[in-house]
C-alpha positions as CSV (number, residue, x, y, z in Angstrom):
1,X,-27.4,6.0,-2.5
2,X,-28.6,9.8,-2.0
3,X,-25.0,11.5,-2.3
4,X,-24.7,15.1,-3.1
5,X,-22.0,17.7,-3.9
6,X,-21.9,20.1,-1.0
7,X,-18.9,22.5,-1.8
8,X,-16.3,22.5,-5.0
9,X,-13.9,25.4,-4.3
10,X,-11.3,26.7,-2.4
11,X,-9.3,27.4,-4.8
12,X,-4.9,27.6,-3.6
13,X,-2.2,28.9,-6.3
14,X,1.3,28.8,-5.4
15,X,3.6,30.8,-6.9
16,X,7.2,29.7,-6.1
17,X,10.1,32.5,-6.0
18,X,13.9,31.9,-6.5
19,X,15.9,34.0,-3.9
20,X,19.1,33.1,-4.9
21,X,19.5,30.5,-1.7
22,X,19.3,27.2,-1.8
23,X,15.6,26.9,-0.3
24,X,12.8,27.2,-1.9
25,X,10.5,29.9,-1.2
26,X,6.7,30.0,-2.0
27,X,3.9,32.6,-2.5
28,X,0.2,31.8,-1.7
29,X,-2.5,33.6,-3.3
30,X,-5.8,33.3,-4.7
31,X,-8.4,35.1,-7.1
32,X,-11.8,35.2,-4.8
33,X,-13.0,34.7,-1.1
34,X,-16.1,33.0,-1.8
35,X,-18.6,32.4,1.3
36,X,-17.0,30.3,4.4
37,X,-20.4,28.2,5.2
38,X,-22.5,26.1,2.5
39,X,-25.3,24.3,3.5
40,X,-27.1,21.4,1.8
41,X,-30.4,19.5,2.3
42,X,-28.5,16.3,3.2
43,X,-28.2,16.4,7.1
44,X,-28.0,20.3,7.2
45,X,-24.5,20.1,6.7
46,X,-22.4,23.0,7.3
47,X,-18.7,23.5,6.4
48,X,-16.9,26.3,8.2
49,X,-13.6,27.4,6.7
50,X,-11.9,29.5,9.3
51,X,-10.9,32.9,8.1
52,X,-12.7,32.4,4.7
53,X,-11.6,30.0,2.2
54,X,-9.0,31.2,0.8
55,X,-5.0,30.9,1.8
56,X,-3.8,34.6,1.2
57,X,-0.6,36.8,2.0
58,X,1.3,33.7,3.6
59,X,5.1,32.8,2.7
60,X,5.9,29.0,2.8
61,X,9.8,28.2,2.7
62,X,11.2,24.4,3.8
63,X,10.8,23.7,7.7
64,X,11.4,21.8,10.7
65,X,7.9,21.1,11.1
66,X,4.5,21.0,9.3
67,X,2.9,24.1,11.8
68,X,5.7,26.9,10.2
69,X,3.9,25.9,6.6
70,X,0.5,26.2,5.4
71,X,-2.2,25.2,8.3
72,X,-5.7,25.6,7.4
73,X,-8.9,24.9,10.3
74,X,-11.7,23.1,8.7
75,X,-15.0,22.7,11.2
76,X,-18.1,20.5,10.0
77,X,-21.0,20.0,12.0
78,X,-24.6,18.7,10.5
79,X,-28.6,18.7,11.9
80,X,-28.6,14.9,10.8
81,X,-26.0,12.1,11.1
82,X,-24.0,11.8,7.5
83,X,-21.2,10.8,6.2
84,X,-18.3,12.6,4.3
85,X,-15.9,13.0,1.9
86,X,-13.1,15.8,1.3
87,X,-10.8,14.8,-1.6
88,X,-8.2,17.7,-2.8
89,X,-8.6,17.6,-6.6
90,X,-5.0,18.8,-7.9
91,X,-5.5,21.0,-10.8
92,X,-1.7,22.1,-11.1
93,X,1.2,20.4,-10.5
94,X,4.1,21.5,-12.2
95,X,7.0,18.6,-12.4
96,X,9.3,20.3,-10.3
97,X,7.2,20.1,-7.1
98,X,6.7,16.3,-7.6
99,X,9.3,15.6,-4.9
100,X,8.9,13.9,-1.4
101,X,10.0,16.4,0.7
102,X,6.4,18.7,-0.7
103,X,3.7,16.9,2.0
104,X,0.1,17.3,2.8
105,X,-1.7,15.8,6.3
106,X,-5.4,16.3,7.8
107,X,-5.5,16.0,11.5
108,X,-8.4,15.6,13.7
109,X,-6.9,17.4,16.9
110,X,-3.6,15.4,17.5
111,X,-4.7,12.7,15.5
112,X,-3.4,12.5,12.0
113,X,-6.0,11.4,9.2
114,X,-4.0,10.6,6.8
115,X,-1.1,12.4,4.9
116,X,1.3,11.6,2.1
117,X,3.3,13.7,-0.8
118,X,2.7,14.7,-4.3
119,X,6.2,13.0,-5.5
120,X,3.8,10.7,-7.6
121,X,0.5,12.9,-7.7
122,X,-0.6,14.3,-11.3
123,X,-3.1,16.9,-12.6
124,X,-6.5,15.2,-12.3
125,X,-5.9,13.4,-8.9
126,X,-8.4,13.1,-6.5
127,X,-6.7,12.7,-3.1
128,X,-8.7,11.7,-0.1
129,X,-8.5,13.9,2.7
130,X,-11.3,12.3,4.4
131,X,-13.2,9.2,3.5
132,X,-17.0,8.4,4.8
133,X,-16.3,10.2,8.4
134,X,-19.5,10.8,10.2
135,X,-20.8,13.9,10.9
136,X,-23.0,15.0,13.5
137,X,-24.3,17.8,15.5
138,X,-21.3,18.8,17.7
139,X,-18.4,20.4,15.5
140,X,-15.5,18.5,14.4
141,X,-12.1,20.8,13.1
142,X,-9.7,19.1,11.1
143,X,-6.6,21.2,10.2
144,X,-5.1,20.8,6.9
145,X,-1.4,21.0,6.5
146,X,0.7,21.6,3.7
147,X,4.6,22.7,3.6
148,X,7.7,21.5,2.4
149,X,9.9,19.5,4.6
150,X,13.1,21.1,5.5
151,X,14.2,18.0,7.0
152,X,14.6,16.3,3.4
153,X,16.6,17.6,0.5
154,X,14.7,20.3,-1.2
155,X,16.2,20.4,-4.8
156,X,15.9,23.2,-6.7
157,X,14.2,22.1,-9.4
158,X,11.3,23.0,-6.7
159,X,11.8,26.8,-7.8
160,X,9.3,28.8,-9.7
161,X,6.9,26.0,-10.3
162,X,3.0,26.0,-9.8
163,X,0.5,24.5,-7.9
164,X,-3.1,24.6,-7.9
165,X,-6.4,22.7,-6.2
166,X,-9.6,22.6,-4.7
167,X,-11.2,21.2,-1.8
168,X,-14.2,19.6,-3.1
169,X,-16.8,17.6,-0.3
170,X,-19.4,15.0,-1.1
171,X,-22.1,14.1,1.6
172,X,-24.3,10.8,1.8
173,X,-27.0,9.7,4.3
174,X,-26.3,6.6,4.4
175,X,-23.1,4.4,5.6
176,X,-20.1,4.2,3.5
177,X,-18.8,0.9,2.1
178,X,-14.6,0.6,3.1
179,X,-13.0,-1.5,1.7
180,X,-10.2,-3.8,3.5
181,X,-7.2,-2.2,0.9
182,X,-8.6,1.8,2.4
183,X,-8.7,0.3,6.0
184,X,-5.1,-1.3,5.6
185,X,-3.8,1.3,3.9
186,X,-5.1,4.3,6.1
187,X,-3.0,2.2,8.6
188,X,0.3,2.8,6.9
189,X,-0.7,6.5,5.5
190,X,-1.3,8.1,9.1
191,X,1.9,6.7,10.8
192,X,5.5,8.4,10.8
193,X,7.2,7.3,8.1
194,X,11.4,7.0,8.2
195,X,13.9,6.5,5.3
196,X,15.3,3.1,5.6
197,X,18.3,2.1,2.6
198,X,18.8,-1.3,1.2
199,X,21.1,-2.0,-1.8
200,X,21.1,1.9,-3.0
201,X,16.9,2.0,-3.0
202,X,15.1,3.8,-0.2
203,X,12.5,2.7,1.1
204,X,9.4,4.2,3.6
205,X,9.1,2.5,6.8
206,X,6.6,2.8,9.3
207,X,8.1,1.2,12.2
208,X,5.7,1.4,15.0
209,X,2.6,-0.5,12.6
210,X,5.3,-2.5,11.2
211,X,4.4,-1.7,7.4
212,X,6.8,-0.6,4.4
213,X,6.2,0.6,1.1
214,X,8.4,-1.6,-2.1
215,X,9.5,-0.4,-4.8
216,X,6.3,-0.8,-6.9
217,X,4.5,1.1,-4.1
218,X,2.5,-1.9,-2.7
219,X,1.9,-1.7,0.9
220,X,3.8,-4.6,3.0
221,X,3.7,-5.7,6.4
222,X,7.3,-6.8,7.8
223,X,9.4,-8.0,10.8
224,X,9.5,-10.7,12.7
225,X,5.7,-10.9,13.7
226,X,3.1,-7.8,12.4
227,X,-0.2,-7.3,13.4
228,X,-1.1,-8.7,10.1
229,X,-3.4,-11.8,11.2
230,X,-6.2,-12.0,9.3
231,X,-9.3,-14.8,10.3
232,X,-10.3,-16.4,6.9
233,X,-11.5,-20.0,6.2
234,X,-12.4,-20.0,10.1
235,X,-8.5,-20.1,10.5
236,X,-5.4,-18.0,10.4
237,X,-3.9,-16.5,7.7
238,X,-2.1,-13.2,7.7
239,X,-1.8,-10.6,5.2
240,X,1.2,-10.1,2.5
241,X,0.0,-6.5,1.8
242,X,-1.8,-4.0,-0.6
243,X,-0.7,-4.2,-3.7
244,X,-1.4,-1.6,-7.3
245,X,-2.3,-2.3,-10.5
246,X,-4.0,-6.1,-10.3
247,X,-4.8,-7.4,-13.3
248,X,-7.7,-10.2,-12.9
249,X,-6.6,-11.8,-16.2
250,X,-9.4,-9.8,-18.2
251,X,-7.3,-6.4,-18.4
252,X,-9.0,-5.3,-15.3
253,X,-6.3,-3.9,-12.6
254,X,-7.3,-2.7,-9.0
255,X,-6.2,-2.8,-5.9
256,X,-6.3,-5.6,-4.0
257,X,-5.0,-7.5,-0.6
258,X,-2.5,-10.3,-0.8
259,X,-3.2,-12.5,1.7
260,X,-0.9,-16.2,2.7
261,X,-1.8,-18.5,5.1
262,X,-0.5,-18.7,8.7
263,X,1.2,-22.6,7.9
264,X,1.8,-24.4,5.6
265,X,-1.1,-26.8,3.9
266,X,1.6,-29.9,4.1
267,X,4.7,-31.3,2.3
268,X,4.0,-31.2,-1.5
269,X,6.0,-31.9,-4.9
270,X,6.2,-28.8,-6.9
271,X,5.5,-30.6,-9.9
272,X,5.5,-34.7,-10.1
273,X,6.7,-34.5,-13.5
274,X,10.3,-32.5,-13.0
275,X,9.5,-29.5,-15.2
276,X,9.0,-25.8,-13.4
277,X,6.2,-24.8,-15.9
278,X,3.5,-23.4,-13.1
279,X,0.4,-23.7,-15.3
280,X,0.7,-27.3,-15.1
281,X,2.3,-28.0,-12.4
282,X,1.0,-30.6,-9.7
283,X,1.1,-28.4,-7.0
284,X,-1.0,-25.5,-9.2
285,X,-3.6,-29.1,-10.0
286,X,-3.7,-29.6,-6.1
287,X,-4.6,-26.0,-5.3
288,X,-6.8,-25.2,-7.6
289,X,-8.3,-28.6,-8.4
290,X,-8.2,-30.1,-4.5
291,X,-7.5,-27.6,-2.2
292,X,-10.3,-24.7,-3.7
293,X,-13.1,-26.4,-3.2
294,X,-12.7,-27.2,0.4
295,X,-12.5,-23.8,1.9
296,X,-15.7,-22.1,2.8
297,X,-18.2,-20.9,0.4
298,X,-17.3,-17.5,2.4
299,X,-13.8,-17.7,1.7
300,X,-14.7,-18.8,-1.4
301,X,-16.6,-15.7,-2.4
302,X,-13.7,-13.6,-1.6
303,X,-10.8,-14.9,-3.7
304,X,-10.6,-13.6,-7.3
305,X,-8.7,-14.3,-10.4
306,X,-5.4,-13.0,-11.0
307,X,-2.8,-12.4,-13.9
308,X,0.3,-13.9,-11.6
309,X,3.7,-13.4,-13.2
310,X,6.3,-16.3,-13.5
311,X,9.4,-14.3,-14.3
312,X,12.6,-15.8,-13.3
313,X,16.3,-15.5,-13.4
314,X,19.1,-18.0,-13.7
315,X,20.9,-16.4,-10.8
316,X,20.5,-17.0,-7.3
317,X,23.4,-15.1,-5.4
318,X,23.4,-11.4,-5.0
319,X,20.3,-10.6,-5.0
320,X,18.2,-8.1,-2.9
321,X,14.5,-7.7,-2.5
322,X,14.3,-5.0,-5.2
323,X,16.1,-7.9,-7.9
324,X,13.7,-10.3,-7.0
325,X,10.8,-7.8,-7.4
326,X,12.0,-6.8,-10.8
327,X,12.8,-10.0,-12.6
328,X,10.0,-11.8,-11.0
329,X,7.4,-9.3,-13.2
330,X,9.9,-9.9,-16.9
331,X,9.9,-12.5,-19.0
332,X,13.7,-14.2,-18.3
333,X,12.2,-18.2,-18.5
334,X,13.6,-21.5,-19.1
335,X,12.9,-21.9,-23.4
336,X,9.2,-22.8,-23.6
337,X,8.0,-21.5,-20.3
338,X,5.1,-19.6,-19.6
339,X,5.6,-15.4,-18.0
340,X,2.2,-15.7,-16.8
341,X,-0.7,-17.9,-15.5
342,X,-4.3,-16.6,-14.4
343,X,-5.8,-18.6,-11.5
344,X,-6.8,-18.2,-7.5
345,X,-4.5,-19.9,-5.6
346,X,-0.7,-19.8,-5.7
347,X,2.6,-19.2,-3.8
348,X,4.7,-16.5,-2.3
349,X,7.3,-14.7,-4.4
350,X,11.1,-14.5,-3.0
351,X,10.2,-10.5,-3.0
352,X,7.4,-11.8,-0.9
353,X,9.8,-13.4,1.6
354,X,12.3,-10.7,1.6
355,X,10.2,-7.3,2.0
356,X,8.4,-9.1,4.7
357,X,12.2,-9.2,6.6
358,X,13.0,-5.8,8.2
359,X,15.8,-4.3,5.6
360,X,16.2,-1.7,7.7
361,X,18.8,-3.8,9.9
362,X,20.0,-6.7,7.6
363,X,22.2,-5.8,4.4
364,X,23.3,-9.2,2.9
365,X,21.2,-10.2,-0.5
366,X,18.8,-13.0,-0.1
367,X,20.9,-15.6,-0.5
368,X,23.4,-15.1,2.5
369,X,20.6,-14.1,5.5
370,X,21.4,-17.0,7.3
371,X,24.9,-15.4,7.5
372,X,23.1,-13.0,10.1
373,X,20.3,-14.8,11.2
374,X,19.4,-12.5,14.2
375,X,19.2,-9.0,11.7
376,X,18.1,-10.6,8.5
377,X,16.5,-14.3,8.6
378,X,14.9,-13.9,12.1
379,X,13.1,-10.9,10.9
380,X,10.9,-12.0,8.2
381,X,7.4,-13.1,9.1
382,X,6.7,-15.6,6.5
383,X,10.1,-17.8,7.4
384,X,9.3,-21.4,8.7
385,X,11.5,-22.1,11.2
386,X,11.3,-26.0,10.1
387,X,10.7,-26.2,6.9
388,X,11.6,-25.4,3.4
389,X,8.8,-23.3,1.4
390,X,8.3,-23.2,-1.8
391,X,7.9,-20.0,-4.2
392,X,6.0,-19.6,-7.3
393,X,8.9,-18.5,-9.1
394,X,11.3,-21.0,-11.5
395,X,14.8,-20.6,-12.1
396,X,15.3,-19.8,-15.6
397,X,18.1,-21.6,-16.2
398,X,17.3,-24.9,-15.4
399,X,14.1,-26.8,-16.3
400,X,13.6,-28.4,-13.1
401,X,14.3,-26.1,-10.3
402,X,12.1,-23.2,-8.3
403,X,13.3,-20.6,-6.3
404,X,12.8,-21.7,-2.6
405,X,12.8,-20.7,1.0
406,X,15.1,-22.7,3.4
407,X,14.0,-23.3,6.5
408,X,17.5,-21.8,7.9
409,X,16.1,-18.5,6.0
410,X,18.3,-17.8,2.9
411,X,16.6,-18.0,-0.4
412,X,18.1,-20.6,-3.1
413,X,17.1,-23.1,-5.8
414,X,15.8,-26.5,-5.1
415,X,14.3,-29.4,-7.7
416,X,11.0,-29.5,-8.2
417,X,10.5,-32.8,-7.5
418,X,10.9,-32.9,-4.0
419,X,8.5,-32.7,-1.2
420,X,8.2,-29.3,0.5
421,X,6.4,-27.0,2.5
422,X,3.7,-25.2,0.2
423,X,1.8,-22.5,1.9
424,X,-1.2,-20.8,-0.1
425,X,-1.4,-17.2,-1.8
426,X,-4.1,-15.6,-2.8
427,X,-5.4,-12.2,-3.8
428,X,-9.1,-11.3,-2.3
429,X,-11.4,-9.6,-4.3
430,X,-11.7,-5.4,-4.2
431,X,-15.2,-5.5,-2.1
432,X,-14.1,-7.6,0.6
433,X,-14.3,-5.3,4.0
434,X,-12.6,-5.6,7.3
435,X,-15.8,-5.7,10.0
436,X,-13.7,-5.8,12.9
437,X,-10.3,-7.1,14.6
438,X,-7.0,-5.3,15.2
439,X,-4.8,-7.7,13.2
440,X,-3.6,-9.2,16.3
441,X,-3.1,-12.8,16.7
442,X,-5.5,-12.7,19.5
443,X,-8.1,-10.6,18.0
444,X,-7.2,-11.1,13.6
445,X,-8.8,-8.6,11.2
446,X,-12.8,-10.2,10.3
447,X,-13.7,-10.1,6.8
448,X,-16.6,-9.6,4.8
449,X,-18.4,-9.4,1.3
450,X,-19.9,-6.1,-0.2
């Protein structure tokens, strides 16, 4: 791939000053006003910052809206047709600012780009501004913003701190690979976000794609029926979300989509043999041992391995999406149990259930949604209206029972020896791309190999 570095500079220092209010109050500056246009050989490539480079003499205090901050016009224009990248390489970030309410977004015109915070960024980040857009001979202007959010709480650990980067842009002639985890995540990034509450953690909800972030920072689709739909094994399966921090079983972690499929396989027994120890389970022998080797060699190709967790908990009342999360990753197990397994093919987890239910509206923990079936149970995606499902994850105080679905929507315990609905999980592998689709039922995300 002929890739080259066409501009690393563009250098922004803020300086933040106390006033003796309770807003924070910023000064930008910078030490040089290098050249505004660089041109390389790759497509003739030409980056136009307007009013030179540098941000200089400009006051940045919390505010209603992203055009009082920091705005910054950005035009690129090329003789050739390539592609590009603009990443914002943070070189200071003192720990103070590391709060929400301090945002970045990229717009092209009206439309946002992308956009987030720095509440988790660190020194040595490379964000992505822009990500393999193509550039060609008529102009494009992005405008960067960046400014703190009056709207939000603004505390004052946010005064007298220190933040530095640069813009730094890499061009290539030839089309970028994206992989399905950028695509689906771009989708939640660049819509309005909203603060949604459940059980004293808050969450970020963007409504109108019907996507949530949990409390690990995986990406989740949610309600009653997302554009999720995904076309896989020639049928239709739907995706759990993007989720951080994957091990494969080797020590290897990336990012990778979770996907389940639209119904369930048929009525199974967990495990034949009455114990709730996954890795041998007759359910994990079917999937793995029966079920695999009948999908596609397409689909085939695109699941990998995966380090799945098997914590569990001997309760089963009171507990909220974020419990479930949490326990589901420790090591509370019946005596003797395993708190992992590495394989392809599993189930949901209760978390799994709950996150994809719309916790915006229904406040009862897991085990009482059917208590308010049109605000909690109604809203999940992944409930079968007629039939029980079951989850991955064992009751640790028993050595026979799982942690299941009910097909009235509450989550609850249920022996493993009965026959239920079991509804394949997977994780795809990172190089899997989405080639087309909108995620509709209608017209499902398409999916391909690198």
């Amino acid at each position: 791939m002929k890739k080259k570095h066409i501009i690393v500079g563009v250098v922004l220092l803020i300086g933040a000053i106390a006033l003796g209010s309770s807003l924070a109050w910023w000064t930008w500056s910078t030490s040089s006003n290098e050249q505004t246009n660089v041109v390389v050989t790759v497509g003739g490539i030409t980056i136009d910052y307007e009013d030179g480079e540098n941000i200089t003499n400009n006051n940045l205090i919390p505010t209603s809206t992203k055009e009082k901050g920091i705005s910054k016009n950005i035009t690129i224009s090329s003789t050739g047709q390539v592609y590009l990248d603009l990443n914002m390489a943070v070189v200071t970030l003192d720990d103070g600012l590391k709060d929400a309410s301090f945002k970045y977004e990229i717009y092209n015109g009206s439309n946002l780009v992308t956009g987030g915070n720095f509440a988790n960024s660190n020194v040595g980040d490379n964000i992505a501004l822009l990500s393999g857009v193509e550039v060609t001979s008529s102009p494009t202007t992005y405008t960067l913003y960046i400014w703190i959010d009056g709207n939000m709480s603004n505390p004052n650990t946010m005064y007298n701190q220190n933040f530095e980067f640069r813009l730094n842009a890499e061009a290539t002639d030839e089309k970028p690979v994206i992989p399905a985890t950028d695509t689906i995540t771009n989708i939640y990034t660049t819509a309005d976000k909203t603060e949604v509450v459940n059980n004293d953690v808050t969450y970020n909800y963007a409504t109108k794609v019907g996507m949530m972030e949990d409390i690990g920072g995986n990406i989740r689709y949610y309600g009653a029926d997302p554009n999720n739909y995904v076309s896989f094994n020639d049928e239709l399966w739907r995706i759990i979300g993007v989720f951080k921090e994957i091990d494969d079983g080797t020590g290897t972690k990336e990012t990778r989509i979770k996907i389940a499929r639209s119904e369930s396989i048929g009525n199974y027994a967990w495990d034949s043999n009455n114990v709730n120890e996954w890795p041998t389970a007759t359910l994990n022998t079917y999937l793995n041992g029966t079920y695999l080797p009948t999908l596609t060699t397409d689909a085939q190709n695109m699941i990998g391995d995966v380090l799945w967790n098997l914590g569990g908990s001997s309760e089963y009342e009171g507990l909220y999406a974020n419990d479930y999360y949490t326990f589901e990753r420790g090591t509370t197990v019946y005596s003797g149990r395993s708190t992992t397994w590495t394989g392809k093919i599993a189930l949901m987890y209760p978390s799994d259930y709950m996150y994809a239910g719309d916790l915006s509206k229904c406040s009862l923990d897991g085990y009482n949604w059917n208590d308010d079936q049109i605000n909690c149970r109604d809203t999940s995606w992944l409930r079968n209206t007629s039939a029980m499902q079951w989850t991955i994850t064992p009751n640790a105080s028993n050595s026979d029972y799982v942690f299941i679905v009910y097909n009235a929507g509450y989550v609850d315990r249920n022996n493993v020896v009965n026959t239920r609905a079991s509804r394949p999980v997977l994780f795809l592998k990172s190089n899997v791309q989405i080639t087309g689709g909108d995620g509709s039922q209608n017209n499902p995300f398409t999916l391909s190999v690198e």
